[in-house]
Backbone as CSV, one residue per row, in Angstrom:
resi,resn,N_x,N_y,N_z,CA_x,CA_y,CA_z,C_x,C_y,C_z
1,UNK,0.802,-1.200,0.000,0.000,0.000,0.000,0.846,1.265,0.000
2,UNK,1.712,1.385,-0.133,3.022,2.350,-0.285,3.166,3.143,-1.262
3,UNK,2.183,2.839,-2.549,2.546,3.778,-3.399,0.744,4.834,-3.292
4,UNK,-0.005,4.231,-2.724,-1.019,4.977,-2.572,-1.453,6.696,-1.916
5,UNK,-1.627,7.342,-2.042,-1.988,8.240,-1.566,-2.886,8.117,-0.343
6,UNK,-2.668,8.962,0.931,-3.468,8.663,1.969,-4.820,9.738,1.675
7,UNK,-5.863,8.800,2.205,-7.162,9.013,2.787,-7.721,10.047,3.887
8,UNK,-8.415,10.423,4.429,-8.795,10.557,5.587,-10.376,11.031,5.312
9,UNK,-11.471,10.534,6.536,-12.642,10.687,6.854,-12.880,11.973,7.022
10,UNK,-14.387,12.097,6.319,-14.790,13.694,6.834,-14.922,13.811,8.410
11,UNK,-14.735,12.844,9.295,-14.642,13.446,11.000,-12.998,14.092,11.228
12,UNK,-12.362,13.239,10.208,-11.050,13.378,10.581,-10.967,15.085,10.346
13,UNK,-11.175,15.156,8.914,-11.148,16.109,8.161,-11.987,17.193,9.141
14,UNK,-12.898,17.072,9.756,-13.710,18.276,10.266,-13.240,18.504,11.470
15,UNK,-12.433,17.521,12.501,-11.533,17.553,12.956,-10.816,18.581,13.122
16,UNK,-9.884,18.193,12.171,-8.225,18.831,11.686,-8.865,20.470,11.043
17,UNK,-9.962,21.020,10.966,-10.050,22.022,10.138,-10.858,22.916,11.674
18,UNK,-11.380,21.902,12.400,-12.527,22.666,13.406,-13.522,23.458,13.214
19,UNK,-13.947,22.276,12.193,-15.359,22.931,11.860,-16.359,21.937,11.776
20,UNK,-17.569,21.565,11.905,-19.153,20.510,11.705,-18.535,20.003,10.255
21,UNK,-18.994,18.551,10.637,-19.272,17.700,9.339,-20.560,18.486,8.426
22,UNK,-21.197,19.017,8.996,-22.081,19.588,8.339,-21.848,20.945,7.255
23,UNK,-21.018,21.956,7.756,-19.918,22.564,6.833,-19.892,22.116,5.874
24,UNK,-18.648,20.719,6.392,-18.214,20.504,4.746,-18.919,19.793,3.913
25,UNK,-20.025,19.099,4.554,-20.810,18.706,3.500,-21.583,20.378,2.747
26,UNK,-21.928,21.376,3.530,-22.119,22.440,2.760,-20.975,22.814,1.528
27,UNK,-20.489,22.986,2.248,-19.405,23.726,1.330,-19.323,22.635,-0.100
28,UNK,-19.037,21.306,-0.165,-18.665,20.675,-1.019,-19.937,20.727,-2.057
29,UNK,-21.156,20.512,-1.651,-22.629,20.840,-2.482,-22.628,22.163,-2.953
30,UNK,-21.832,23.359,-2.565,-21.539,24.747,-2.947,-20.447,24.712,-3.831
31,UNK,-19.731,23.550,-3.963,-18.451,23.609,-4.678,-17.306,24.774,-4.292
32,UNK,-17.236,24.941,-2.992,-16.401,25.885,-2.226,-15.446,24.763,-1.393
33,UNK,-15.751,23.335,-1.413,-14.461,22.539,-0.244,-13.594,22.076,-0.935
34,UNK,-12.880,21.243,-0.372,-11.849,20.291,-0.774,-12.865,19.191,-1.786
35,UNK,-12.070,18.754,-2.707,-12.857,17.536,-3.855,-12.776,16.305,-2.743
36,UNK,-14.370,15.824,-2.390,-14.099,14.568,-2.159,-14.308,13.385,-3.192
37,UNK,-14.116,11.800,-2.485,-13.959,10.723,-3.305,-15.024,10.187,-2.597
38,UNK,-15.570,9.080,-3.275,-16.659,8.326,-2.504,-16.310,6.643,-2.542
39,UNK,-16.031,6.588,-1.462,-15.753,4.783,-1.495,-16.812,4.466,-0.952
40,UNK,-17.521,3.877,-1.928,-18.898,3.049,-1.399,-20.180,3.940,-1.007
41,UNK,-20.551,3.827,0.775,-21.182,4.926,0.738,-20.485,6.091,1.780
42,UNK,-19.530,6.110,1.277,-18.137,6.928,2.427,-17.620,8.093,2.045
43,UNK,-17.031,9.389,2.409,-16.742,10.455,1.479,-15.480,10.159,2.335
44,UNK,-14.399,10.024,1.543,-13.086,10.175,1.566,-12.510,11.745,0.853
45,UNK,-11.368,11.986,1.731,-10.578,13.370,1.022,-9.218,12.998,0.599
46,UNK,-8.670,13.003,-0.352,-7.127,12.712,-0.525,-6.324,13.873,0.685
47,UNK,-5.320,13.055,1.188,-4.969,14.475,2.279,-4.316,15.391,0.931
48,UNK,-3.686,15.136,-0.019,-2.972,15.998,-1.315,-3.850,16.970,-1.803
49,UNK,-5.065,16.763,-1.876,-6.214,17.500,-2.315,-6.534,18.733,-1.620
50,UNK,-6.653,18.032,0.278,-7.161,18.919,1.193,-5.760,19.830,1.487
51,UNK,-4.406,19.609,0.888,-3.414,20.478,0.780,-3.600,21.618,-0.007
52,UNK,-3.940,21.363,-0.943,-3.755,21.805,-2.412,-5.503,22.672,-1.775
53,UNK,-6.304,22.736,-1.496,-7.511,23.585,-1.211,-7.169,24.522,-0.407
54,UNK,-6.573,24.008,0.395,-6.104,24.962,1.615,-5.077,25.915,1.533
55,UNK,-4.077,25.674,0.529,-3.490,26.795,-0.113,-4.177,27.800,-0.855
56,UNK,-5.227,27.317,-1.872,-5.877,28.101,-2.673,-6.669,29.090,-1.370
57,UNK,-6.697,28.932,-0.136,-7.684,29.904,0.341,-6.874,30.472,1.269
58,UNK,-5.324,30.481,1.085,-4.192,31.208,1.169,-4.942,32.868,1.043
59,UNK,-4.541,33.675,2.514,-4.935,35.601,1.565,-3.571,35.517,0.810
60,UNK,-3.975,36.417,-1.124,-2.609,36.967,-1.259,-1.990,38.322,-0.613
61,UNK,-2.986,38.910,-0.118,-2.750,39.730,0.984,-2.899,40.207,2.265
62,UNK,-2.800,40.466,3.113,-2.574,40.367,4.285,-3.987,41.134,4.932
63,UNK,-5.193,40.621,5.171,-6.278,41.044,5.704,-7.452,40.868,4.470
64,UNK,-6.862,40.540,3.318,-8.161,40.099,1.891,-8.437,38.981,1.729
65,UNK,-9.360,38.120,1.140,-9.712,36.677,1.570,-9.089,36.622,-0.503
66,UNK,-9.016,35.038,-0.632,-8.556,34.740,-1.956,-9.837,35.654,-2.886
67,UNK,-11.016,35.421,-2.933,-11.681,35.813,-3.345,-12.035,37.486,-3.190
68,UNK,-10.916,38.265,-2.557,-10.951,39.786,-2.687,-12.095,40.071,-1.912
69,UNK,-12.618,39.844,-0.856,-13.419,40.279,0.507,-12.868,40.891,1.427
């Protein structure tokens, strides 16, 4: 299993972010979260993915949100 990319659960995920499973199920139906995967009837996040999102909502400046708010 070594060449796979790791997983993690939306508890994990809501967890590690400190926010309701309920959030990110918002956000992802808004197309504003991290891309999930669905194994079965399971929503998996690549942790590479939930990297790669979480940069994008990087401010490029210091008090502006990515989206210029």
């Amino acid at each position: 299993m070594s060449g796979l990319a790791p997983l993690i659960s939306i508890e994990e995920l809501s967890e590690y972010l400190n926010v309701p499973t309920r959030t990110l199920h918002d956000w992802r139906l808004a197309g504003r979260g991290p891309r999930a995967v669905h194994v079965g009837r399971q929503l998996r996040y690549f942790v590479t993915d939930v990297n790669a999102w979480l940069q994008q909502q990087r401010e490029d400046v210091t008090g502006r949100s990515p989206d210029g708010r």
